[in-house]
N, C-alpha and C positions, 0 to 999 in steps of 0.2 A: 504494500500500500504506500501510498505517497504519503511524504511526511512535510508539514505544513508550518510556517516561521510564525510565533503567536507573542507578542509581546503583551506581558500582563503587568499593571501598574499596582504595589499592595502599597499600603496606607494604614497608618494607626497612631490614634491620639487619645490613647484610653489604658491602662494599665501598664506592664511591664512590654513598653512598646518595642524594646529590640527583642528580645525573647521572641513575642508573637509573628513577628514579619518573619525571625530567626525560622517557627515550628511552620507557619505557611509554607515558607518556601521547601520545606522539608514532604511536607502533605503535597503540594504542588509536583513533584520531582517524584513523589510515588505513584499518585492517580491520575496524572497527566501525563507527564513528559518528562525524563529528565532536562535538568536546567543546561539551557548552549551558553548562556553570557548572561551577567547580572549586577547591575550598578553598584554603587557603595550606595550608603545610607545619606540622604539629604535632612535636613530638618527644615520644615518648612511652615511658612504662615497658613493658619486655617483661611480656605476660601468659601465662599459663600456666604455662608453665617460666619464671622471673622470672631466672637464673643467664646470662645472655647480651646484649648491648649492647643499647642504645636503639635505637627503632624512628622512623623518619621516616613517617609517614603523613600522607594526601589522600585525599580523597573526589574521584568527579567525576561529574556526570552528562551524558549521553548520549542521543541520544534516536534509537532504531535501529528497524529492521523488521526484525531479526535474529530468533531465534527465539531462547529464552532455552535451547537445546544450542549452538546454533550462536553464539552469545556466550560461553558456558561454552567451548567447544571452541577460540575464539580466543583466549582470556584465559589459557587451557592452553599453547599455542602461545607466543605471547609470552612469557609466563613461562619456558619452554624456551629461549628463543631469547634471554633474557637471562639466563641459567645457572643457575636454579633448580634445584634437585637437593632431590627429596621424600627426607630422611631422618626427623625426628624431628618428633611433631607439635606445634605452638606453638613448634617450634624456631625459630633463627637464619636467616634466610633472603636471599637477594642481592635477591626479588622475591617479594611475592605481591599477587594479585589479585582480590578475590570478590567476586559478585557480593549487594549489600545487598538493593536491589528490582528488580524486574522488572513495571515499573508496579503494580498492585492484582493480581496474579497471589499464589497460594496453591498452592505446588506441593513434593511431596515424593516424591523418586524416588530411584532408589540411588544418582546422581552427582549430584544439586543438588537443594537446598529452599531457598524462597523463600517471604516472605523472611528472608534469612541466618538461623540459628536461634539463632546467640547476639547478635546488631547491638545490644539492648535493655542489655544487659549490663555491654556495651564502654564505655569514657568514649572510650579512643581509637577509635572508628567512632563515636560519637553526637556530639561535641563539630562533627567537621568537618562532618558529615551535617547537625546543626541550624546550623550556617552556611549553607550553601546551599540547602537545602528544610527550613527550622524549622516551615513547616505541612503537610509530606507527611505522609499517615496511613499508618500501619501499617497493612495488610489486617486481620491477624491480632490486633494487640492494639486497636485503634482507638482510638489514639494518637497525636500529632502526634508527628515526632522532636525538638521543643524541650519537650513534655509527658515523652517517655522521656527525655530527658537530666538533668528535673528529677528524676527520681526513679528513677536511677541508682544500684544502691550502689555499684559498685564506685570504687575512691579511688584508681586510678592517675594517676601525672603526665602531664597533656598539656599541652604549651605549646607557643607558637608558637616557631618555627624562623624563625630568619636567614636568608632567602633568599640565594642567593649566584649566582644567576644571571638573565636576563633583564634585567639592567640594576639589579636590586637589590642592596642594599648588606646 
């Protein structure tokens, strides 16, 4: 079967945040795919609702024969299964996980469009995205992700994060 480049953006501003993205990407790498490439750790400003802690995000890609429901559906799972609880949207969250691309696929259905329909927008999704694929084009805007991060407006703070695990200091 063919194997498919999926890049998934995780996110968490609720508990012991490097731990959680730590066991995602762990669960991710069993029930998906194992992981092809995977950012450092950003710390970044909450978007939307801006009234709630900083967010630790990573990008990673993957490269699956999954189906991009049955990606969606295990990323759902996981996220479950490390205590996410959907209340408010852009809220506070222990875990989230979405899915950016789904190789050159162009797809909008009532549970997932691809790709992501705000990723362009984001500093926090572009920054660690043009880290590890700075020449993936966008399907839809045909765009490199280090061409979208140049022309970016948004101005929230993304920096790197201290790793504090794996032997890092």
């Amino acid at each position: 079967m063919n194997q498919y480049p999926v890049f998934l953006l995780l996110g968490a501003n609720l508990g012991e945040r490097e731990s959680t993205l730590k066991q995602a990407v762990q669960l991710i790498s069993e029930r998906i795919a194992p992981i092809a490439a995977q950012s450092q750790l950003y710390e970044t400003a909450p978007w939307g609702v801006i009234d709630q802690p900083a967010f630790l995000n990573q990008v990673i890609q993957i490269e699956t024969e999954l189906s991009p429901k049955k990606v969606l559906d295990q990323t759902l799972n996981i996220e479950k299964q490390l205590g996410r609880e959907r209340r408010l949207r852009w809220g506070a969250r222990v875990i989230d996980i979405d899915i950016l691309y789904y190789a050159d696929l162009i797809l909008a259905d009532s549970d997932l469009h691809l790709p992501h329909p705000r990723l362009h927008e984001r500093r926090f999704t572009l920054v660690p995205l043009a880290e590890i694929a700075p020449d993936f084009i966008h399907p839809g805007l045909k765009k490199t992700n280090r061409e979208l991060l140049e022309t970016c407006t948004d101005e929230g703070i993304v920096n790197v994060f201290e790793q504090h695990w794996e032997g890092k200091k």
